[in-house]
C-alpha positions, 0 to 999 in steps of 0.5 A: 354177462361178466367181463372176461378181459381188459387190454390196450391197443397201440397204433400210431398216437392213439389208444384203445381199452378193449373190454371181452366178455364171457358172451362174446359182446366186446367193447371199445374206447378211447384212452386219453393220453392225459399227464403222458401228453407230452411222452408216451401214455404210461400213467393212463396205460397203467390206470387200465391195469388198476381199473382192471383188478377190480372189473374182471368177472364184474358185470358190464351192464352194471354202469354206474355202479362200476363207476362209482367204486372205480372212482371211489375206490381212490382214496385220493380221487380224480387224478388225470390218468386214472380218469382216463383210464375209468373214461375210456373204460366207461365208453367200452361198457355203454358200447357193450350194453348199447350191443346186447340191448341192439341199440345205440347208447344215447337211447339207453340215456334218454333218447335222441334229442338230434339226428345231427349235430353242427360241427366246427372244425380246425384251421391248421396253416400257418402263414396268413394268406394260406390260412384265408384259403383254408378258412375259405375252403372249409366254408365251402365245404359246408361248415358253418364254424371254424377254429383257429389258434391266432398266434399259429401251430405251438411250437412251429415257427413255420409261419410267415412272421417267424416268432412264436407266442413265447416270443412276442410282446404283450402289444404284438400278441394283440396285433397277431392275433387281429391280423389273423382273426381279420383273415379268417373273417375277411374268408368265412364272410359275417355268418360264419361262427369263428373260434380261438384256441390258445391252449392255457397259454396267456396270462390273465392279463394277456387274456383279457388284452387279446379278448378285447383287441379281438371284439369287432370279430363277433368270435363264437368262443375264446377257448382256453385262455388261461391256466386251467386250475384258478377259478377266482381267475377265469371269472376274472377273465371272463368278465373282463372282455367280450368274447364267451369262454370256452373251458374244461378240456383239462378238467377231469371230475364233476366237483372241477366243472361245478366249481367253474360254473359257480364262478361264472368262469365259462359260457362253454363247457368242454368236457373230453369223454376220454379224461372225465371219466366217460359218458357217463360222466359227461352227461352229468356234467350236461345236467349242471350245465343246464342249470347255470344256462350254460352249453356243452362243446365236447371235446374230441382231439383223438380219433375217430372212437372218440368221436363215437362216443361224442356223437352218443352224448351229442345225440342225447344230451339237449345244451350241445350247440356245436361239436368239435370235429378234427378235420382228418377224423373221416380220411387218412390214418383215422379212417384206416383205424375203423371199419367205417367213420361216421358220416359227415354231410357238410358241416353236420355230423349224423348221430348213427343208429347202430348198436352201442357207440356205432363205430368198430375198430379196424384191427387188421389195419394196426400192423401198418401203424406202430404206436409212437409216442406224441412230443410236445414241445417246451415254449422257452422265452427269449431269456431262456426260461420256460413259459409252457409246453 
């Protein structure tokens, strides 16, 4: 079997490799937006074409090899777009092999470990009373774990206090964030797992602040903090306040995740398959996970093919303890994208036994959604400068 051709699917905020063969076994992934986050993807669309000159006529079977001399063949390795393109390649490759074996890809990787696996999910209201009722609604729903960002949407001014983070002082940063960790809290009861996203967004000093102000909460996890590239400061953070960190969805090669672990900068690792180069790279990245006894928390932003592929690692790979799951990844555009979405009960994800990743486009849906490009917005400070975007 070689490859036959490689191209890009566009619609709506999402991208897909697809991956032809001369068998007429086609496979799918996800393309991570990654330096083109805050525009249109052009960087991660143009590592495909790189990546392309070398596997057309390559055998698709042949994974880790082909994943080697694609990484390798970088002689400066590991940028984000590049990684990308190899990672929403390599998910195309085990959806090809997973289907000419009829099998799904986490029996190629060892076997199932789960038929399930815990979900959390995203609490996106803004105001504080209408985010108790989501919170109080998703526990109903079956969920167990819930995340939410204590300083509200990025980027919204939509919620009841009217600021922002770029726009609070070191001490109201605390009070926010307590006063809507308490709501989420005061909803979900004392069983229920709670997590915080800040997106790379505070200081170090910030952080631990915000750790500590927040230690009667008992939180799952304190997920990206900081900035992600100083290690020497993770570990500061992350032994100068109580909540475990979550850190990794920035990162994009297997060196970056050791030299975390090695500073004891995070309890979870969040590897996004669609930016590390993949599955295959991310069970890697499970297997020096288990040696410093810390877990894995893929990340999943996109759609539902990521989930797919999310849901293969989860069913192969032992330390995964949750998996993040997008509230609309079953309804809406996301499900007009695929031919089925993979079935949740409650808050359980089921790992699917069909051949490859489990999960198949919905083409004939794309006319109806024109690719359009994500803007992220700038944070500015009250001076006028920029914080972040």
């Amino acid at each position: 079997m070689k490859i036959t051709s490689i191209e890009v699917l566009s619609v709506d905020r999402f991208d897909y490799v697809k991956v032809k063969t001369d068998e007429g076994i086609n496979g799918i992934g996800e393309l991570h937006p990654a330096s083109g986050t805050s525009s249109i993807p052009f960087p991660a669309k143009a590592g495909v074409e790189y990546h392309k000159e070398y596997l057309i006529g390559k055998d698709p079977c042949k994974i880790e090899d082909n994943w080697q001399h694609l990484f390798r063949r970088q002689i400066f390795r590991g940028g984000s777009d590049v990684m990308s393109a190899l990672g929403a390649i390599d998910i195309a490759l085990w959806d090809i092999k997973g289907k000419s074996l009829g099998k799904p890809v986490y029996e190629l990787l060892g076997g199932p470990v789960r038929n399930k696996v815990r979900l959390y999910t995203h609490l996106s209201s803004n105001d504080k009373d209408e985010l108790y009722e989501e919170a109080k609604s998703r526990v109903e729903e079956g969920f167990t774990a819930v995340r939410l960002y204590p300083f509200g949407n990025f980027g919204d001014r939509s919620f009841s206090e009217g600021v922002g983070l770029e726009k609070m002082s070191f001490t109201s940063m605390q009070r926010h964030a307590a006063e809507r960790v308490e709501k989420v809290r005061d909803a979900v009861g004392p069983d229920v797992d709670i997590m915080i996203d800040v997106v790379n967004r505070l200081s170090p000093s910030e952080a631990i602040a915000i750790g500590n102000a927040l230690r009667d909460y008992n939180l799952y996890f304190f997920e990206d903090p900081i900035e992600p590239e100083n290690m020497d400061a993770w570990e500061q953070v992350a032994s100068r306040q109580p909540i475990p960190i979550a850190m990794g969805e920035r990162l994009y090669t297997i060196y970056q995740f050791r030299d975390l672990l090695n500073h004891n900068g995070a309890a979870y690792l969040r590897p996004d398959p669609s930016l590390v180069g993949g599955i295959t790279n991310v069970m890697k990245i499970g297997a020096i996970a288990q040696a410093s006894y810390a877990s894995v928390v893929p990340h999943n932003p996109l759609s539902s093919v990521l989930t797919a592929a999310c849901a293969q690692i989860d069913g192969a790979l032992h330390n995964i303890p949750v998996q993040e799951y997008p509230y609309d990844d079953n309804s809406g555009v996301k499900a007009d994208l695929v031919k089925e979405p993979l079935k949740r009960e409650r808050g359980y994800l089921h790992i699917p036994d069909k051949p490859g990743i489990g999960i198949e486009l919905n083409e004939e849906a794309f006319k109806h959604y024109p690719a359009k490009s994500y803007i992220r917005p700038p944070m500015i400070f009250e001076d006028g400068s920029l914080k972040d975007y």
